[in-house]
N, C-alpha and C positions, 0 to 999 in steps of 0.2 A: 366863708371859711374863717375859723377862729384858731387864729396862731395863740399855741400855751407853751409860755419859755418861765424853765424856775426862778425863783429867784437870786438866787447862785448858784455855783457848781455841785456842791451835796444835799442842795434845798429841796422839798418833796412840795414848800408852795410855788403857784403858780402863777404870772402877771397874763393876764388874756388882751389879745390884741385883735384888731377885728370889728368886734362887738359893735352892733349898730347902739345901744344903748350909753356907748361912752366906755371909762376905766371901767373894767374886771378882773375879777382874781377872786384864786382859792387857797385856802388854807387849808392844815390839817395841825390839829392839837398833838403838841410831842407824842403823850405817850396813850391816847388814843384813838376810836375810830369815831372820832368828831373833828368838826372843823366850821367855817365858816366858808361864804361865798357873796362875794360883792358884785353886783352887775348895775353898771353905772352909778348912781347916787343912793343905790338900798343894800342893806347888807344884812345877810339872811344867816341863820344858824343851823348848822348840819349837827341833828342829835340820833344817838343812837340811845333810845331809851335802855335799854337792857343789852346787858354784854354777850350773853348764848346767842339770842335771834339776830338773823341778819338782817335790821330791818332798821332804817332811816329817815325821818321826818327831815321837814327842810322847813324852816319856821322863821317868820316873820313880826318881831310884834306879838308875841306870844300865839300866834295864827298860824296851825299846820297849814303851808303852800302846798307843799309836794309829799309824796312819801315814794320809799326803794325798798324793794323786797329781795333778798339774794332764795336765792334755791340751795336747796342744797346740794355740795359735792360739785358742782359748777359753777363757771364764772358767767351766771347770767342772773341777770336784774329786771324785776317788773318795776316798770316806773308811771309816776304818773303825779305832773305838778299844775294839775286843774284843767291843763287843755286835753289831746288826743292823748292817750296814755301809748305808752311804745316802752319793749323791752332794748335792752343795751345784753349781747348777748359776747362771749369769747370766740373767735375762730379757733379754730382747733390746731393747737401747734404755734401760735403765735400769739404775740400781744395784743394784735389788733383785735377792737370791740366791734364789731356792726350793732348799727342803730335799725331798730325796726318796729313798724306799723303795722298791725296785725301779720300779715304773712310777706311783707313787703319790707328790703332793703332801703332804709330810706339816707340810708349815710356809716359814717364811721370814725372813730375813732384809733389814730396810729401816731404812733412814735414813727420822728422824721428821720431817725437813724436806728436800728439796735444797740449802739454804745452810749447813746445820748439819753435826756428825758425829756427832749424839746418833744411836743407833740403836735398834732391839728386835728381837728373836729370839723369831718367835713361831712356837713348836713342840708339837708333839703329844708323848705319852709315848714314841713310836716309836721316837724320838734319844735316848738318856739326856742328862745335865742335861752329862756331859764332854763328849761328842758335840758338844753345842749349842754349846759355849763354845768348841772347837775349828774349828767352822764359822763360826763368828764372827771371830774370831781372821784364820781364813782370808781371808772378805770386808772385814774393816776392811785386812788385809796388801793384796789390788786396789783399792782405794779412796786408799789411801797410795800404790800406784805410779803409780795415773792422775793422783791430784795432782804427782806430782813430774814425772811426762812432760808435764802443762804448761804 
């Protein structure tokens, strides 16, 4: 399980704890939907080539790793960062993300309080550990728009 506590009280980055790979953490650029993600010694760049589509590269080294596709009109994401591809989908009515492998819950994503933005990413081995953190990444990025929409 990967404990995600911000970096301060109004912060939208995140220090990840857990992590078999060592230090993690995510960022998000002020004023858009980019950021970065460090998972132990590599530190990767979340771009969103174009502002319209909702869609995500996660780059290395100038190296697409991963890519995120949002659908539209819902909070659900195709993912996929080179191993088993799994969507990161909304529950209905809540914050929580479920993690899933074709038609299989394989974990989830929640906020450990509703007043809080401490969250945990609780996942099976099915996601790899980048997988996780990019789906994260993901649901803390809707969590940040809902806040500022109101």
């Amino acid at each position: 399980m990967l404990t995600c506590l911000p970096q301060s009280l109004c912060s939208w980055d995140y220090r990840i704890l857990g992590a078999r790979a060592g230090a993690s953490a995510i960022t998000f650029n002020m004023m858009s939907q980019q950021g970065t993600l460090q998972h132990g010694g590599d530190l990767y760049q979340i771009v969103k080539p174009t502002i319209l589509v909702g869609r995500w590269t996660l780059e290395s080294g100038g190296s697409v790793i991963g890519t995120a596709e949002k659908s539209l009109m819902i909070r659900h994401y195709a993912v996929d960062t080179g191993g088993t591809p799994f969507s990161v989908q909304a529950r209905l009515m809540s914050s929580t993300f479920n993690i899933v492998v074709g038609a299989r819950n394989v974990g989830e994503v929640r906020k450990m309080h509703p007043f809080t933005r401490r969250a945990v990413v609780d996942c099976s081995n099915a996601v790899d550990e980048l997988g996780q953190l990019f789906a994260f990444w993901l649901c803390a990025l809707a969590w940040r728009n809902a806040a500022r929409s109101d």
